[in-house]
N, C-alpha and C positions, 0 to 999 in steps of 0.2 A: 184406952185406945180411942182415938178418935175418928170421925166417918171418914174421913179422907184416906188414912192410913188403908180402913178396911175398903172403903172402893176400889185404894191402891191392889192391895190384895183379891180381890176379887174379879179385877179385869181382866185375870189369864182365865182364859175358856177351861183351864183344866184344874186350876183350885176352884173355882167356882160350882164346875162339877163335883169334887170333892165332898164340899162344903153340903151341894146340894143331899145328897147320897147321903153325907153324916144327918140331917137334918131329917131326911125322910128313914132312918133307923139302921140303916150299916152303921158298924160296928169295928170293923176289922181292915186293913187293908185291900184282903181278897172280897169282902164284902163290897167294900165300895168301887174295886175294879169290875165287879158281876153287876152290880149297879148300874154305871156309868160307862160302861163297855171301853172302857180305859184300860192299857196294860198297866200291871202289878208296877213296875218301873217308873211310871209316869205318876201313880200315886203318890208311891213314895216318895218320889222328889218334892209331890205337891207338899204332900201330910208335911215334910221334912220343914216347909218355909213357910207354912201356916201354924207348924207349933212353934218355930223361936220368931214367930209374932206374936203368938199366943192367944190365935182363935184358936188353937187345936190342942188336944192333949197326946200324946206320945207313951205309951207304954208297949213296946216291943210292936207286936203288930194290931196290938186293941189301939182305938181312933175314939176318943170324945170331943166333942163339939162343945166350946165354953159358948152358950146361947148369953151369958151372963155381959159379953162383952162387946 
């Protein structure tokens, strides 16, 4: 993935929080909305278009952060 893509991806105020939240150790999606005072809805949308980018992992409502990319 290259930086542009993920700048792309990070200039909405609400994957960025996401992202942030996954980084400082949420876990879950209810995690990172108690996190980021975000509703559950607004996550999810985020979580939803940062995994088929593929900074995010997706397994039902668990959230990993690929730092790798």
């Amino acid at each position: 993935m290259d930086a542009a893509t993920i700048a792309g991806l990070l200039a909405d105020p609400t994957r960025l929080k996401v992202v942030a939240a996954l980084a400082l150790g949420a876990g879950t999606i209810e995690e990172v909305a108690a996190a980021s005072g975000l509703p559950l809805k607004d996550v999810a949308l985020a979580a939803r278009r940062l995994a088929r980018a593929g900074l995010v992992a997706r397994d039902g409502h668990a959230l990993t952060l690929h730092a790798d990319r």
